[in-house]
Structures are given as structure tokens and as C-alpha cells.
C-alpha positions in Angstrom: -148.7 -109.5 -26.3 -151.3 -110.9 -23.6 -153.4 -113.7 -25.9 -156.7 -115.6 -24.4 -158.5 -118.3 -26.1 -160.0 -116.0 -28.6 -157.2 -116.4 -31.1 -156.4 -119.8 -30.8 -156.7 -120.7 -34.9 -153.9 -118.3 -34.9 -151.5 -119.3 -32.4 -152.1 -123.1 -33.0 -151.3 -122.5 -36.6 -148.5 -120.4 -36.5 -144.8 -121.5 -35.3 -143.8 -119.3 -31.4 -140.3 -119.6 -32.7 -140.9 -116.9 -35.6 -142.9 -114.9 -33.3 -141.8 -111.3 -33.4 -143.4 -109.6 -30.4 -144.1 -105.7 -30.7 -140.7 -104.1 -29.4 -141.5 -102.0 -25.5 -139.9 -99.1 -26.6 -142.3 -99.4 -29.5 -145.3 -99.2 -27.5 -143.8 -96.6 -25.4 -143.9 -94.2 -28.9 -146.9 -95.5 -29.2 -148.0 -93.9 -25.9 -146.1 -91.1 -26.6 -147.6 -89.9 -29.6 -151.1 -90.4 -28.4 -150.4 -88.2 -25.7 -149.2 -85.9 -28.1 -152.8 -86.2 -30.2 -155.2 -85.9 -27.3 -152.9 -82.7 -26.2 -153.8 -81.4 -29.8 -157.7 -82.0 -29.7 -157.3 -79.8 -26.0 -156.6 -76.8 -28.0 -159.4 -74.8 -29.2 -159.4 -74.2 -32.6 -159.5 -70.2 -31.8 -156.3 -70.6 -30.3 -154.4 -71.6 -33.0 -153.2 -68.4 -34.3 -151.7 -67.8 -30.8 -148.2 -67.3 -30.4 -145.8 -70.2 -29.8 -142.4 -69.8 -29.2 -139.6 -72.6 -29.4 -136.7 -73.0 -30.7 -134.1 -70.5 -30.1 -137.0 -68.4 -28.5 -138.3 -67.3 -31.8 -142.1 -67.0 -32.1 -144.9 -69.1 -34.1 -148.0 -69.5 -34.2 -149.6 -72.3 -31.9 -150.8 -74.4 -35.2 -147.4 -75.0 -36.3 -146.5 -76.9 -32.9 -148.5 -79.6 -34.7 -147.0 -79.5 -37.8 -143.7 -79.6 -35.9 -144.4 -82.7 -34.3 -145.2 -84.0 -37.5 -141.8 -83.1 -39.1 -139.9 -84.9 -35.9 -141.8 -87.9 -37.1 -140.8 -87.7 -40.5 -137.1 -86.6 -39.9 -137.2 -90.2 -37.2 -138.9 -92.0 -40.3 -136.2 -91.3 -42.6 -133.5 -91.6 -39.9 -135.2 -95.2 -39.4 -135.1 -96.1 -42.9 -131.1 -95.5 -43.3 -130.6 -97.5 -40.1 -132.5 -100.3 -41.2 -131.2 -100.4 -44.6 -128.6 -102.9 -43.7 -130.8 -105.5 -42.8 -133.5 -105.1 -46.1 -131.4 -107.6 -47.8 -132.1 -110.2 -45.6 -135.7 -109.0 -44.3 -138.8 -111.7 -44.6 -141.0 -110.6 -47.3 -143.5 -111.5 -45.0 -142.6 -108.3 -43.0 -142.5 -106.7 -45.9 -145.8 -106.8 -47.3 -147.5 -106.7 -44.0 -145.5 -103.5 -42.4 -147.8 -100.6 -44.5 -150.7 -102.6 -42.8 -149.7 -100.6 -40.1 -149.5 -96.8 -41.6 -152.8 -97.4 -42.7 -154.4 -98.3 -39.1 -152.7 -95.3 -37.4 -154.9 -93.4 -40.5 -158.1 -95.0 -39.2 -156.8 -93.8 -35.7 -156.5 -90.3 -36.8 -160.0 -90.4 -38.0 -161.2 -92.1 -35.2 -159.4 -90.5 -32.1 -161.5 -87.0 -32.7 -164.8 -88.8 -32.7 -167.5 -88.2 -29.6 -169.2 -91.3 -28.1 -172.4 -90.5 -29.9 -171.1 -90.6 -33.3 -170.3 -94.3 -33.7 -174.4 -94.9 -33.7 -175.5 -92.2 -35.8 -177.5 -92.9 -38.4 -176.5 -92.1 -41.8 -179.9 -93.4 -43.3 -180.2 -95.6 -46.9 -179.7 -98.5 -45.0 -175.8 -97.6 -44.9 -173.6 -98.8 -42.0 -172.8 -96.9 -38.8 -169.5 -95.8 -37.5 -170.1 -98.8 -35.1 -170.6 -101.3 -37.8 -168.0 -100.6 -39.8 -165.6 -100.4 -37.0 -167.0 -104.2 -35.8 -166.4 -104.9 -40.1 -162.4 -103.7 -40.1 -161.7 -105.6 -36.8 -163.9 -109.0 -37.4 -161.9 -108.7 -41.0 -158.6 -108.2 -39.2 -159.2 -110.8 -37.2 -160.5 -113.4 -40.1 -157.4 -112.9 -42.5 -154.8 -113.7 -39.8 -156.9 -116.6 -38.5 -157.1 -118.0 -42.3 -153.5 -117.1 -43.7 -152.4 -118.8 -40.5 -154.1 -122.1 -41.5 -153.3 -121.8 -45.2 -149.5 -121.5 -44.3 -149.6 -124.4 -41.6 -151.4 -126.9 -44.2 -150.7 -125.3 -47.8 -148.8 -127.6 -50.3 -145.0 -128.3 -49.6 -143.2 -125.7 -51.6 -142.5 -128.0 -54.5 -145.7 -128.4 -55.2 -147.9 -125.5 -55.4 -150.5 -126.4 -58.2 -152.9 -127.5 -55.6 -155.2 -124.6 -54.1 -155.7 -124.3 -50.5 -159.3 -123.1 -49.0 -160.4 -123.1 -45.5 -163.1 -124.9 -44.8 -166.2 -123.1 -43.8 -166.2 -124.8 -40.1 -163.8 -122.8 -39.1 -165.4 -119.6 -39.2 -167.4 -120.7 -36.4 -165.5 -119.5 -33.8 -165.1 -116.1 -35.3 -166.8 -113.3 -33.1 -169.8 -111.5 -34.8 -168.4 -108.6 -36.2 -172.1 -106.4 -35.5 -172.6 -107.4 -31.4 -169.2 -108.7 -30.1 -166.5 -106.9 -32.2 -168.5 -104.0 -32.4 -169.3 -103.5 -28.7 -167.7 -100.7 -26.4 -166.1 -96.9 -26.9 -164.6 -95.2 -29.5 -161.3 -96.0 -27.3 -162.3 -99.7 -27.1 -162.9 -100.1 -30.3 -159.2 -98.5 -31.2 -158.1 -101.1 -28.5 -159.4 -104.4 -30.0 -157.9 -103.0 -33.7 -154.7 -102.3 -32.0 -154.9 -105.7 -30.4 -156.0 -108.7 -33.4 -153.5 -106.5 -35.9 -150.3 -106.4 -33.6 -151.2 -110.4 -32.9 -151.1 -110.7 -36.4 -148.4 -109.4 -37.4 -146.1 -110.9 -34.3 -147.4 -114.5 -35.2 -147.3 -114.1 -39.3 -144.3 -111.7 -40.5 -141.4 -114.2 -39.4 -143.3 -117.2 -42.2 -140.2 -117.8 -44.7 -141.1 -116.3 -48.3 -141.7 -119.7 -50.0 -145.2 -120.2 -48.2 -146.2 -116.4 -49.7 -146.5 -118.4 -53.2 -149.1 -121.0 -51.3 -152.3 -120.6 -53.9 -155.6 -120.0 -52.1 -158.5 -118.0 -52.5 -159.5 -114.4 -52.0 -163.5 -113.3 -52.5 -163.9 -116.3 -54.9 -160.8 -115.6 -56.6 -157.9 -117.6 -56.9 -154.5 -115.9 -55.3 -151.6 -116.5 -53.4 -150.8 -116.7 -49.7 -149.0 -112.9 -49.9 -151.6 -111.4 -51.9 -153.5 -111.9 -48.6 -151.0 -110.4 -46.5 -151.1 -107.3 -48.9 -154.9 -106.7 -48.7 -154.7 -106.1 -44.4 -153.7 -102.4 -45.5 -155.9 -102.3 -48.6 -158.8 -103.4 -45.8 -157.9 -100.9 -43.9 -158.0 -98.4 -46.0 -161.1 -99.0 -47.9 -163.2 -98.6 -45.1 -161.3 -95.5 -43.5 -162.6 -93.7 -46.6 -166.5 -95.2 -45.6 -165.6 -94.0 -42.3 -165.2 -90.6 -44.1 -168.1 -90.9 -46.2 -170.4 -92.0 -43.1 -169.4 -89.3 -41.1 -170.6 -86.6 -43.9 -173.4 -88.2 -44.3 -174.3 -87.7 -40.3 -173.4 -84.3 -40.6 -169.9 -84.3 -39.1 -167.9 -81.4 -39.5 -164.1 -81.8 -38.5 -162.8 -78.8 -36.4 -159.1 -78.1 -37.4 -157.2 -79.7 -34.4 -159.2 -82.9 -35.9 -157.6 -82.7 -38.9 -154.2 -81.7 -37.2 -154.2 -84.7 -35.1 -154.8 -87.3 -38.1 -151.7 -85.5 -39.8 -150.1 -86.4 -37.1 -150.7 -89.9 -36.6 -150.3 -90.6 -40.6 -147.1 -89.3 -40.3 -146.6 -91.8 -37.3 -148.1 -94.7 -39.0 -145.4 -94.1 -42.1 -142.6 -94.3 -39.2 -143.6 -97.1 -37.8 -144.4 -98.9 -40.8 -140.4 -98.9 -41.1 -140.0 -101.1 -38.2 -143.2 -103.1 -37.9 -143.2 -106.7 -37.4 -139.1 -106.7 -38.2 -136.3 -108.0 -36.2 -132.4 -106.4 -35.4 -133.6 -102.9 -36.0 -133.4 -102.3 -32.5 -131.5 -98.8 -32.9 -134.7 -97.7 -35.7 -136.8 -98.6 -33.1 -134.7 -96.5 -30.8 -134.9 -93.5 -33.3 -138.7 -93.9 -33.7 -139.1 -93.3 -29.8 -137.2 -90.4 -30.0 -139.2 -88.9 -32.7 -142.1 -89.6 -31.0 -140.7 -88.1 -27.7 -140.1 -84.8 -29.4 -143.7 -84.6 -31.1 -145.3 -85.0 -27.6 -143.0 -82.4 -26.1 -143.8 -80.0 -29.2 -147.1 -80.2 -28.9 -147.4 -79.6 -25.0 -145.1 -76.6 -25.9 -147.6 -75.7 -27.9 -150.6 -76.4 -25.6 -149.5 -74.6 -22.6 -149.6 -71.5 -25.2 -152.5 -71.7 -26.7 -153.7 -71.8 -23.1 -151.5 -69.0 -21.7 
């Protein structure tokens, strides 16, 4: 992962001998099954009910190449999970509670991917967010947990003592991006970009902490909580405001066609994979399966694309 000076609260307070960098052949799945979505939002709706043959040279409909590439992630998901299962035992819970963080941003990507340029500024009216602003709110919030859990573990109390309750102090927010103009700015593809970016940082700098500093108390929204009850509210983040994503864009009058709907199918189901592996270590050969999974969606789907246009 390329870093600048942006994220330096996180890298200064986080140890580069626990890093866990994002695997290649991870990112090449990655690449894979985006392919595979922007293949699916090609094909007109109307030609969904074409005929699609594949395997064995039997005969489908052209829908069903998406739900096929669905299944081959979820048959690589469950492949993953049996191949990692060896390693649970010893797996940072720090990994743990952090990995669904990433099933719930490849959600956001399935609403998100569909999305014309124009819709991020829309106005829903009532004085409620835009697509824009909540994207720059996710992202910004992203950014602010990873910052701030990396301090609280690098200065928290020593593990024998854990009655005193760390809080950041409010200077150190001052570096933090606005989340309206700065983390906000650019393309529906930009914004998925910058997400992608501060949430693969974070995980790669936090999920190697050992599980005693999870226990560090600090605060959450006033509250007093511990260190992992932080790391367990990136994918509760994300989630919350996928579903205002949802409500914004009904409010604007957005209708999803059916290949919009396919492709978020599709990247749930990738998201659920990949949570299996994210931010781990030694599960090279899940990582291996993933790929694969993700090589045969991408090939289903073109299948399924060159029919719907033939």
C-alpha cells in the first residue's frame, strides 16, 4: 500500500513489524470481480431473459450468468473458510473483529458502482445529506477511527493496568481532512477509491495489535468502551450509512434497474469471501481459492454478456 503524509497519525502510531499488507493475488480478485460487475451493468435489462448457455452446453437464461458468478463466490467462500480453519486458533482477534469491516464496504460498492455522476449531488431536500456528503461522512469516519485506535493502542495503559481511560485529545483531529470539501471531492469511482484506500490502510497497520490492547478502555460518542469495541463499529459505520445511501437515493427518485441490483448481489457475495481472509496472515492458499472464485465469476458473466449481446 502506497502511503503519503496524509496518514501519518496512523503509521507513526502503529508498529511496521505487525503490518499485514493486502495480499497481490488479493487485489487481482479484486480486479477481477469488478470487471465482472461493470460487465453486468453492460447488459440491458431486456436482455436478461436471453438465452445463455454454459456448462455442458445446456441453455439458461442470460440473468442467471450473474447469479452464477455469485455461487462461484460463495462455493470459494466456503472453500476459504475450511482452508483457513487451521490457523483460527491462533488468529489476532484484532483480525477478527475487523475482517466483516470489509463485507460491509464491498455492500456500499454494490450500491455505489451503478450510480451516474449526477446522482452523488442530487438533492434529496429537508435539509438531508447528498450522496456526496455522506460518501465524504463514511470515508472522513474511516479515516478518524484508524487514526484514533492507532493512538489509543500506542499510549493506552500497560495491560496490567487498565482502569485508566484513554481519550485523544481534541488537537489531534486537526489534521483530519474535511469530510464535506476534501474527502468528498471527485467521481463516484474516486470516491470508491479513497474508501478502498484509508480502510485497506487500516486494516494492514491495526489487525496484527496483540489481543491484550483490545481491552484498552476509551471512549466512543461520549461513552465509555474498549479499544475492540472500536474496531467492531468500522462495519457497523459502514453499514449504517449504506442504508442512508438507500434512503437518499429514494428520496431523489432513483429507481434501480435489475443488472443494478444483480451487481450488488454480486459484490455482497464477494465482500463475505473476502472477509475470510482480510487483514490475516498464512492463509496464502484461501487467498489462492478466493482468486479463483473470482476468476470464474468474471468469466461467467462475460459468458453471459456476449449472449445477451448476440
Amino acid at each position: 500500500m502506497t502511503t503519503g503524509p496524509l496518514d501519518v497519525p496512523l503509521l507513526e502510531n502503529t508498529d511496521p513489524t505487525l503490518a499485514r499488507p493486502i495480499p497481490a493475488t488479493l487485489l487481482s480478485a479484486r480486479t477481477d470481480v469488478l470487471a465482472a460487475a461493470r460487465d453486468l451493468l453492460a447488459i440491458p435489462e431486456s436482455a436478461l431473459t436471453r438465452p445463455w448457455a454454459w456448462i455442458g452446453g445446456s441453455e439458461d437464461e442470460v440473468r442467471y450468468g450473474a447469479y452464477r458468478a455469485a455461487e462461484a463466490l460463495e462455493e470459494a467462500e466456503i472453500e476459504a473458510r475450511m482452508l483457513t480453519a487451521a490457523a483460527d486458533s491462533t488468529e489476532r482477534r484484532s483480525a477478527r473483529i475487523i475482517a466483516p469491516a470489509t463485507g460491509a464496504r464491498w455492500d456500499l460498492h454494490g450500491l455505489l458502482l451503478p450510480l451516474d455522476e449526477g446522482l452523488l449531488d442530487a438533492d434529496p431536500g429537508g435539509g438531508e445529506w447528498t450522496i456526496r456528503l455522506v460518501m465524504g461522512h463514511i470515508i472522513s469516519g474511516q479515516r478518524a477511527y484508524a487514526w484514533a485506535n492507532a493512538w489509543v493502542q500506542a499510549h493506552g495503559p500497560d495491560p496490567e493496568d487498565i482502569t485508566r481511560q484513554i481519550r485523544v485529545d481534541e488537537t489531534f483531529w486537526d489534521a483530519l481532512p474535511d469530510e464535506a470539501t476534501t474527502e468528498a471531492a471527485g467521481t463516484v469511482d474516486d470516491l470508491r477509491a479513497r474508501l478502498d484506500a484509508i480502510t485497506d490502510l487500516s486494516a494492514e497497520r491495526l489487525a496484527g495489535i496483540p489481543d491484550e490492547k483490545l481491552v484498552i478502555p476509551t471512549r466512543w460518542a461520549g461513552f465509555p468502551v474498549s479499544l475492540g469495541f472500536r474496531f467492531g463499529r468500522w462495519a457497523s459505520h459502514f453499514r449504517e450509512h449504506a442504508i442512508q445511501v438507500q434512503k437518499t437515493l429514494a428520496m431523489v427518485g432513483y429507481v434501480p434497474d435489475e443488472p443494478a441490483y444483480l451487481v450488488r448481489n454480486l459484490l455482497s457475495a464477494y465482500g463475505h469471501a473476502e472477509a475470510v481472509v482480510f487483514g490475516r496472515q498464512g492463509v496464502d492458499a484461501a487467498v489462492d481459492r478466493l482468486a479463483r472464485g473470482a476468476t470464474e465469476a468474471r468469466a461467467a458473466i462475460a459468458s453471459a454478456k456476449d449472449a445477451a449481446e448476440g
